[in-house]
N, CA, C and O of each residue as an XYZ file, in Angstrom:
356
protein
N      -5.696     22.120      9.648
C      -4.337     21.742      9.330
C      -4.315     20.270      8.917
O      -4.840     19.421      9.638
N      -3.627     19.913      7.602
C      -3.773     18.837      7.215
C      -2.323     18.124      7.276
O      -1.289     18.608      6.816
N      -2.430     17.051      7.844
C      -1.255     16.366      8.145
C      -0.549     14.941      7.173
O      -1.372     14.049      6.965
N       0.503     14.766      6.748
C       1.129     13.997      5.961
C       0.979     12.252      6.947
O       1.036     12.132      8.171
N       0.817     11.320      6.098
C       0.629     10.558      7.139
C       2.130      9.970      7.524
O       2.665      9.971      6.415
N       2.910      9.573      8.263
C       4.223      8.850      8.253
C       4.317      7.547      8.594
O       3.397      7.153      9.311
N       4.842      7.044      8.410
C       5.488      5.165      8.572
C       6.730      5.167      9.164
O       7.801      5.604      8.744
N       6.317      4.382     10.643
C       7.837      4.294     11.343
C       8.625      2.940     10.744
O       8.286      1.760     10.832
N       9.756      3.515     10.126
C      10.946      2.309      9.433
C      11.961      2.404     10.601
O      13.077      2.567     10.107
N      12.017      2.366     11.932
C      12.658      1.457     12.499
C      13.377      2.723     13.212
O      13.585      3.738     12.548
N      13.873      2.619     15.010
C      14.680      3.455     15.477
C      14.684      4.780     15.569
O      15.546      5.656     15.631
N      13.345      4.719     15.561
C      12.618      6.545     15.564
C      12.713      7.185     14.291
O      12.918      8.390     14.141
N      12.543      6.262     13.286
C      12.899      7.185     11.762
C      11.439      7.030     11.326
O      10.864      6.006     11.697
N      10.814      7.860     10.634
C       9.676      7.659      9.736
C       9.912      8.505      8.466
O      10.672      9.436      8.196
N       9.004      7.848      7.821
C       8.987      8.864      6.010
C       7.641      9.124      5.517
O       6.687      8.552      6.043
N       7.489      9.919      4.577
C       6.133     10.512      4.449
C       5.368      9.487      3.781
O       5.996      9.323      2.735
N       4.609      8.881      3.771
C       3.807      8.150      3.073
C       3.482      8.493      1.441
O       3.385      7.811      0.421
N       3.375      9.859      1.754
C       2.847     10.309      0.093
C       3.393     10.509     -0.735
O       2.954     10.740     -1.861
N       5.236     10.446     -0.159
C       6.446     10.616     -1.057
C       7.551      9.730     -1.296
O       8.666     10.228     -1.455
N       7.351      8.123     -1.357
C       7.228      6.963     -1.666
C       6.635      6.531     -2.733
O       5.422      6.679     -2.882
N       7.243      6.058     -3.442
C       7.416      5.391     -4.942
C       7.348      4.399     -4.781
O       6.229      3.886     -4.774
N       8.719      3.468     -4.528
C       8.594      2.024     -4.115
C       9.171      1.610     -3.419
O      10.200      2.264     -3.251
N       9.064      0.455     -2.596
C      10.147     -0.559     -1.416
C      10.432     -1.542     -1.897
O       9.632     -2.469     -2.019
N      11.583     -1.578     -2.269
C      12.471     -2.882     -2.533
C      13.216     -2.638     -1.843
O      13.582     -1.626     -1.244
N      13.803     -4.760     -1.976
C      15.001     -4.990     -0.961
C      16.265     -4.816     -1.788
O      16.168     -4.643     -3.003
N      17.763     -4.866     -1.018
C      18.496     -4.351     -1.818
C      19.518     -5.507     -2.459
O      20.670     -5.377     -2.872
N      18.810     -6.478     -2.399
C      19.791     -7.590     -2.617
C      20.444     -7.990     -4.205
O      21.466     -8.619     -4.482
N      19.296     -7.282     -5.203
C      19.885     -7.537     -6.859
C      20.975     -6.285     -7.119
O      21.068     -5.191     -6.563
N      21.798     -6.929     -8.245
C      22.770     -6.396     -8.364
C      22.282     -4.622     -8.910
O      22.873     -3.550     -8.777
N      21.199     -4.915     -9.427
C      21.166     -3.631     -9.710
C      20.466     -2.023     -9.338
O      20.313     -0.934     -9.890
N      20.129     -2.798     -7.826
C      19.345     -2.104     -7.110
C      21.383     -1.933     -5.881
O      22.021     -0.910     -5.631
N      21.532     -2.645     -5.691
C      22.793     -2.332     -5.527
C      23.622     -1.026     -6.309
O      23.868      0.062     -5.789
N      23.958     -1.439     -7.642
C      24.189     -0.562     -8.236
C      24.377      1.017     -8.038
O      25.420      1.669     -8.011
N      22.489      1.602     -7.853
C      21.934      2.196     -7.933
C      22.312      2.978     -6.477
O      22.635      4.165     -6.512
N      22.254      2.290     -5.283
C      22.710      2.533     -3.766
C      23.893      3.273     -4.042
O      24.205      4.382     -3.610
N      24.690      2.307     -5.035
C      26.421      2.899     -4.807
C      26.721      4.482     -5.694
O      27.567      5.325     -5.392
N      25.900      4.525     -6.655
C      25.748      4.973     -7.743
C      25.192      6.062     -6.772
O      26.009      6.973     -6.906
N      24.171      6.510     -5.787
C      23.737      7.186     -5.241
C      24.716      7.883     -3.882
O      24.913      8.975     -3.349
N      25.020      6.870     -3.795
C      25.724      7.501     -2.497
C      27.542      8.755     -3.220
O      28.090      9.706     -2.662
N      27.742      8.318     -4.079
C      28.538      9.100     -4.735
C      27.842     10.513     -5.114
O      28.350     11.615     -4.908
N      26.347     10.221     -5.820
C      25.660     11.745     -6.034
C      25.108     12.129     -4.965
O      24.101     12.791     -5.214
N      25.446     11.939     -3.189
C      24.686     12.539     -2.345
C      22.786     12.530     -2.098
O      22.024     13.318     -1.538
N      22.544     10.988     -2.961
C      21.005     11.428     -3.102
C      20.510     10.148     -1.808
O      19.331      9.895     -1.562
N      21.647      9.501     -1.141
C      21.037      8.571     -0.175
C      20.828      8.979      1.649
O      21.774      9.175      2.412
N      19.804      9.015      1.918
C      19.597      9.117      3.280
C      19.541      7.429      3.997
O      18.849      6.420      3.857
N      20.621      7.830      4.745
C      20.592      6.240      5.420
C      19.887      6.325      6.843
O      20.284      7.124      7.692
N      18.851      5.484      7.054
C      18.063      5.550      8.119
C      18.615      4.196      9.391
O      18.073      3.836     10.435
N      19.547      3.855      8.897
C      19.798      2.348      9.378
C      20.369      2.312     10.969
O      20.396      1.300     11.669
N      20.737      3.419     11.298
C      21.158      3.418     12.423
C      22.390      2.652     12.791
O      22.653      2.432     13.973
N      23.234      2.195     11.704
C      24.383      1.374     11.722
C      24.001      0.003     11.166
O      24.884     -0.341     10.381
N      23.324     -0.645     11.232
C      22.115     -1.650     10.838
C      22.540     -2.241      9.651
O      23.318     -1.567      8.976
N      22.219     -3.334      9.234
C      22.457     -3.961      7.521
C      20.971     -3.275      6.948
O      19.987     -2.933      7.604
N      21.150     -3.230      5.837
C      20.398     -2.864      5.127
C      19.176     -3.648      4.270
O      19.511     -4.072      3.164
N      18.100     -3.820      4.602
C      17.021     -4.583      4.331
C      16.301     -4.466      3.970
O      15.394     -5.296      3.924
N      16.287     -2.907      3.309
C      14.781     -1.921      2.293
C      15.349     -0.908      1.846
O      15.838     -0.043      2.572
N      15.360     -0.878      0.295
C      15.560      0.849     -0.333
C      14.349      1.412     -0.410
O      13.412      0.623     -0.530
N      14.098      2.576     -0.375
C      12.461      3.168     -0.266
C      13.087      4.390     -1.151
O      13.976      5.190     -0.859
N      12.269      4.240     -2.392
C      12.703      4.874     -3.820
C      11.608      6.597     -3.240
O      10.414      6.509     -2.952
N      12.093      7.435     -3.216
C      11.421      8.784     -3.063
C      11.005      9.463     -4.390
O      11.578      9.244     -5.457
N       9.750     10.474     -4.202
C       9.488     11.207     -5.368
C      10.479     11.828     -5.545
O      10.612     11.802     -6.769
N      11.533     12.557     -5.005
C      12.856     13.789     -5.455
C      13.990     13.509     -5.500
O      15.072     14.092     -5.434
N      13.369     11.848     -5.709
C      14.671     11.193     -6.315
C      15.767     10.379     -5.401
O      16.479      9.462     -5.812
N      15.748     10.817     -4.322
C      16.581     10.143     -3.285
C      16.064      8.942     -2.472
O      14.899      8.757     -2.119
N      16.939      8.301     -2.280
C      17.127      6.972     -1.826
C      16.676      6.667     -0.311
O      17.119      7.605      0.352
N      15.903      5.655      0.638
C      16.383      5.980      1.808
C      16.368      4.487      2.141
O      15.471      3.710      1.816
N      17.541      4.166      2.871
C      18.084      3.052      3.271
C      18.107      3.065      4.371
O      18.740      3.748      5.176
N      16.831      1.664      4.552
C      16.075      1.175      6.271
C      16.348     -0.458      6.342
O      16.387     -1.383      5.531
N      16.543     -0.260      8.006
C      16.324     -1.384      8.687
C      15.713     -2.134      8.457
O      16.316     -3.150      8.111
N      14.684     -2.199      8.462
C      13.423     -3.189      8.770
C      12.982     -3.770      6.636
O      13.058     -3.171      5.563
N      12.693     -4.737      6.926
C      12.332     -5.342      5.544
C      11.034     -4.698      4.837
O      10.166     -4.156      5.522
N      10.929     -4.795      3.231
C       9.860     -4.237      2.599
C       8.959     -4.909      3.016
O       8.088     -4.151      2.590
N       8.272     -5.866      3.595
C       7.198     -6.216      4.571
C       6.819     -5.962      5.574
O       5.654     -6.198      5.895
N       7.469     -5.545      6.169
C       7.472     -4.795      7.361
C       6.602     -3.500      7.398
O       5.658     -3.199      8.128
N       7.354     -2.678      6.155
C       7.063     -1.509      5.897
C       5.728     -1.529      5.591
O       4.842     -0.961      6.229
N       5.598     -2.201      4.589
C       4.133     -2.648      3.819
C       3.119     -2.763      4.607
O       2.140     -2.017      4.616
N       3.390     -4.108      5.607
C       2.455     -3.913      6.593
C       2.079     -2.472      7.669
O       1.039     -2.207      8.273
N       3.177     -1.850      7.606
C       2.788     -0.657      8.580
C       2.037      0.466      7.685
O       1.503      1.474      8.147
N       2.093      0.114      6.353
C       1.697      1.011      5.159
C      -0.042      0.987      5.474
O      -0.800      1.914      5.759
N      -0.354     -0.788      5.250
C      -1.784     -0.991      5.308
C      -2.423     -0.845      6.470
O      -3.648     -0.823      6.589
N      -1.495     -0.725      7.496
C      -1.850     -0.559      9.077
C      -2.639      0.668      8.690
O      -3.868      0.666      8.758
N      -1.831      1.892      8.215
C      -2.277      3.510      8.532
C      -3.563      3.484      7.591
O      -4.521      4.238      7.762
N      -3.478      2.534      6.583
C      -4.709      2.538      5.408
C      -5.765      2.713      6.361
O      -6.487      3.686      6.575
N      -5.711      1.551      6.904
C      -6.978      0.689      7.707
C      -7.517      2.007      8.891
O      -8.650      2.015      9.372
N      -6.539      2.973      9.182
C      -6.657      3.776     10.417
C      -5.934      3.100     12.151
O      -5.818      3.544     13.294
N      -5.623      1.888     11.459
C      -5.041      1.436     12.901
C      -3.832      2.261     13.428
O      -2.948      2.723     12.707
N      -3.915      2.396     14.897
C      -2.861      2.864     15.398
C      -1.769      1.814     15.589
O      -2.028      0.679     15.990
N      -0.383      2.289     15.249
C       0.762      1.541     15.690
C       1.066      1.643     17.037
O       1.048      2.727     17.620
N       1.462      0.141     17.806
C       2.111      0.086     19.078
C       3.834     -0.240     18.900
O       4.266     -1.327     18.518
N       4.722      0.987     19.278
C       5.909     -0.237     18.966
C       6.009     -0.230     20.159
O       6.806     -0.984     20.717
């Protein structure tokens, strides 16, 4: 059985590693845009837990997911799983 690897983005949420496109933050207007623009077509999963918003994580099927924790954060927990290290939170 072959397993997907996941990345914890904060508050017991994780996402699949292999279905990640890109992490940006959401601060330009047109990555904004795109949030608002999404949340009208139902394509945003908000992971934030009530939280400000500090990473869009662009999905292969198109949908959005809006996390806590900053695109460095993530990144680093990205190269963590590369490396095989286990995460402590």
């Amino acid at each position: 059985m072959r397993t997907e690897p996941l990345i914890h983005v904060g508050f017991g949420n994780y996402i699949s590693l292999n279905r990640v496109i890109a992490i940006v933050t959401p601060g330009s207007a047109p990555i904004q845009r795109l949030v608002r623009d999404g949340k009208k077509k139902g394509i945003i999963k908000d992971i934030t837990q009530g939280r400000r918003t500090k990473a869009v994580v662009f999905m292969d099927d198109g949908s959005l997911m809006l996390a806590a924790i900053t695109p460095e954060a993530i990144a680093g927990r990205v190269r963590a799983t590369a490396r095989g290290a286990v995460e402590v939170e």
